[in-house]
N, C-alpha and C positions, 0 to 999 in steps of 0.2 A: 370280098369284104375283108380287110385288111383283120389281122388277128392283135389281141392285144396280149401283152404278157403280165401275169400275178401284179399287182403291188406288193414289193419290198416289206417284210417287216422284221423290228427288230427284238420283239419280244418273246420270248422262250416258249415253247412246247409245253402244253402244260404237263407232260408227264416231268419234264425238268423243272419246270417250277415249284411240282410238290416235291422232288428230290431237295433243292435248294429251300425249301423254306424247312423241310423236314431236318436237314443238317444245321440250319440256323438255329432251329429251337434245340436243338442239343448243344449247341455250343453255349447257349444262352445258360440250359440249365447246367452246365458243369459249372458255368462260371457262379452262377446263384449259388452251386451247392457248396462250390469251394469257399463262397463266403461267409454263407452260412457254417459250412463247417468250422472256417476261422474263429469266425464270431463263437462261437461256440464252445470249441479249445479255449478259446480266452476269456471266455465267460466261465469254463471250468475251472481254468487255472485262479483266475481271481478267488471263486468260491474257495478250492482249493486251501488258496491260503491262510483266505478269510477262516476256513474252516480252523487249521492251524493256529491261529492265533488264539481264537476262541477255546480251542482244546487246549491248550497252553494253560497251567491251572497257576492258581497263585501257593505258592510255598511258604510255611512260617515257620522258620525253623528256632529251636528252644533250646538254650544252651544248659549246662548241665551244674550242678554241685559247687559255688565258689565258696573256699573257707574261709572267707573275708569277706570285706566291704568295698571291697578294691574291684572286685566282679573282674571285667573281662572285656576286652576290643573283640568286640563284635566282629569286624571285621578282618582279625587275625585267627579268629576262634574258626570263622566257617568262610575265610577267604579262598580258602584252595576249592571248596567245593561251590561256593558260586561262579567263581572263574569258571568251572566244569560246567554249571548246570550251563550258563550261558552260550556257552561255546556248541555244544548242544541243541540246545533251544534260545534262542536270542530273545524269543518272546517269553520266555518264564518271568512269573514276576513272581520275587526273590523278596521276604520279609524275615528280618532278624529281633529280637525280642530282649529287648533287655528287662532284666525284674532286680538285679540288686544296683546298692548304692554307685557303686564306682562301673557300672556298667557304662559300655561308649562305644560312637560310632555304631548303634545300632536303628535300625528302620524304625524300630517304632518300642515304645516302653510303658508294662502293664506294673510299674514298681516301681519301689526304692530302698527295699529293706535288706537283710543281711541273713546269714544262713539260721538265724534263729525263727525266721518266719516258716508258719507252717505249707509245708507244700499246697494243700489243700485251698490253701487263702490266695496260692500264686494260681494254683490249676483253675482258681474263680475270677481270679483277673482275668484269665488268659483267653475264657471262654467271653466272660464279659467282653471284650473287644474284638473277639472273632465276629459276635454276634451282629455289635455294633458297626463294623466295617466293612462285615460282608456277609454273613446269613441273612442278615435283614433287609437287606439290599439283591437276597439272589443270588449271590456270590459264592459257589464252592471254594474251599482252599483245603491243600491237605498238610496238614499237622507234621511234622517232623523234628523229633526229640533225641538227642544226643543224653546218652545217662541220665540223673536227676531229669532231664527234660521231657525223657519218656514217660517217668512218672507223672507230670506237671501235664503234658499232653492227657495222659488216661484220666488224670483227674479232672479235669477241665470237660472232656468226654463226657463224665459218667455225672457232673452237678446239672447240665445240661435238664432244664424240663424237673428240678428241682426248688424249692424255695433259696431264693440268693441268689438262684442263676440263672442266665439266659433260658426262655422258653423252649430254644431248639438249634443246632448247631448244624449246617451244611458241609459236611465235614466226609467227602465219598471214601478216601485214604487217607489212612494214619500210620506213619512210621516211627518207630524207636530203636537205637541203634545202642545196643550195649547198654541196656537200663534195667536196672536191679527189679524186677517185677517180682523175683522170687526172694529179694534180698541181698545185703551182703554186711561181711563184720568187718572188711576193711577200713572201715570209718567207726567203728563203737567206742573208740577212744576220745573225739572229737570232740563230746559234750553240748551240740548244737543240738537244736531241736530237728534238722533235715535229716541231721545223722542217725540219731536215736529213727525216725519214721524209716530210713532204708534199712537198718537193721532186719534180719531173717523174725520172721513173727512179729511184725509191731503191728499193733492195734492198726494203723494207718494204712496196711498191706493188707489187713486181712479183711478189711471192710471197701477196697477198692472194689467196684463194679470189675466181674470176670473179662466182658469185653460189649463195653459201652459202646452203643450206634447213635450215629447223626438220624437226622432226619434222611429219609430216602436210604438208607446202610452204608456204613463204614465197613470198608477192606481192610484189617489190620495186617503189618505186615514186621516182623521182629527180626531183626539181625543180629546176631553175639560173634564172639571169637575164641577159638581154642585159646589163643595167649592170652589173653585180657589177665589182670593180675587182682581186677580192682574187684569185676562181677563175670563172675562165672558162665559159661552157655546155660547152664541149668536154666540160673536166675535169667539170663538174660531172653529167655523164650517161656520163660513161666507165664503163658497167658494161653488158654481154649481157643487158640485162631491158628488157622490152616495154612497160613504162609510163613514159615518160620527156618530160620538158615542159621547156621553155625559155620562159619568160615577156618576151615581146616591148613587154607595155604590161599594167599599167606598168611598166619597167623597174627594177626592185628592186637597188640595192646591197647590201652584203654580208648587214648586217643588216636591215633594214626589211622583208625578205621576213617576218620574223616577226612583223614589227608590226601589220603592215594587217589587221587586225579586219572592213574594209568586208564584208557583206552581196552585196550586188550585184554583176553577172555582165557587167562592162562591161571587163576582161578580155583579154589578145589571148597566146594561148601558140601558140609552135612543138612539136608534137608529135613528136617521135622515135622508129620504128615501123623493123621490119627493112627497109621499102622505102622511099619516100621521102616525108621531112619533109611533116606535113602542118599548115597556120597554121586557126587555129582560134578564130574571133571570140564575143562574149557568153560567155567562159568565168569563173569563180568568180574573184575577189581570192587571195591568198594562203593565209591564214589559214584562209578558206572550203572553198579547195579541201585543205587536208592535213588539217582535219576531215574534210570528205568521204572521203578518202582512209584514214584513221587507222580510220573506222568503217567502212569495207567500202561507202562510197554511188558510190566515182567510178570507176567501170574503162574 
């Protein structure tokens, strides 16, 4: 009886087909996980930036003291440090304030009067349109006052949730840069009603709220300078808030604190803390440090 031999077949073993099916679902999920990881990364990174932007606060900064009606270019007053902040942060959004007559080229204006207007009447404007363009709407912004500005910021602060002014102010940081909180008599000759209120002791100083919170709390934070000629470190940190510097080197007069753009942490401030004075070398330029400051980086 003639024998016949197997039929041929072309299909795998099943111990090799669960090898090969077993290597195909890994190569499957590498590849899912690589995409999912992709997707992922770049659904971080978007967040990311979105994050960034979002954190990115609005700035309104306050110019200080003009002895005229002629005010001041905005844009020459705080050009060097928007150049800065932006370079920086590109998403900062940068508001400048004009309040006297011949003020220009400024973002937006709570004013038009001249140095006989009472600080108090500008710190009411000032909140008034904080309020109105962005507490009411949600919108934190942090307050940054150059001289007379710092004043005009605190005041604005502390009408806040008083009769005449704004209910409530979202206000998380407030900066003032060389602003007579404690006074000064470089101006008692002037005859202006701004002058007389920054004088040492004026009824207008002495009845300022110690240190007015926004809604949710304000971080205050004070900067002065050994050189300053105009307001003293004393004055210029006379306020009960816990972030307060005295810049030692470079020695910045009145205005040039707002010029110095420099980068580099070559730096020397006096720190003013409830205990004592602490000096503190490799700290940020000017400029550097109230960005920092302005965006929530320097505590």
């Amino acid at each position: 009886m003639p024998t016949t031999a197997p039929a041929r077949t072309d299909r795998p073993s099943r111990p090799a087909l669960v090898g090969a099916t077993a290597a195909l679902m890994l190569v499957v999920t590498a590849l899912l996980a690589s995409a999912c990881s992709g997707s992922a990364q770049n659904a971080a990174a978007i967040a990311s930036s979105a994050d960034r932007r979002a954190a990115s606060p609005v700035v309104v900064l306050v110019h200080g003291f003009s002895p005229g009606p002629e005010g001041y270019s905005c844009a020459d007053y705080w050009g060097r440090l928007e150049s800065a902040f932006r370079r920086w942060d590109p998403h900062v959004k940068l508001v400048t304030v004009g309040f006297v007559r011949g003020d220009h080229d400024c973002g937006t204006r709570i004013g038009s009067d001249g140095p006989y207007t009472p600080i108090d009447d500008i710190g009411r404007a000032l909140a008034a349109k904080v309020y109105e363009s962005y507490s009411s709407r949600g919108i934190p912004v942090v307050l940054v006052g150059h001289s007379m500005g710092g004043l005009i910021v605190r005041s604005a602060m502390a009408q806040a949730g008083l009769i005449g002014g704004p209910p409530f102010l979202l206000v998380p940081r407030a900066v003032t840069i060389e602003s007579p909180h404690g006074g000064t008599n470089a101006l008692r000759r002037c005859g202006y009603a701004e002058c007389n209120e920054m004088a040492y002791g004026s009824a207008f100083l002495r009845r300022l709220a110690p240190d007015p919170q926004g809604r949710g709390g304000t971080v205050w934070t004070l900067f002065g300078s050994a050189g300053d000629g105009l307001v003293t470190p004393a004055s210029a940190t006379d306020m009960p808030v816990a972030q307060r510097y005295v810049y030692e080197h470079p020695a910045y007069n009145h205005l040039p604190i707002v010029w110095d753009e420099s980068g580099v942490t070559n730096a020397r401030w006096r720190e003013l803390t409830t205990g004592k004075p602490i000096t503190h070398n490799d700290v940020p330029h000017s400029l550097r440090a109230i960005f920092l400051t302005a965006t929530g980086q320097l505590h």
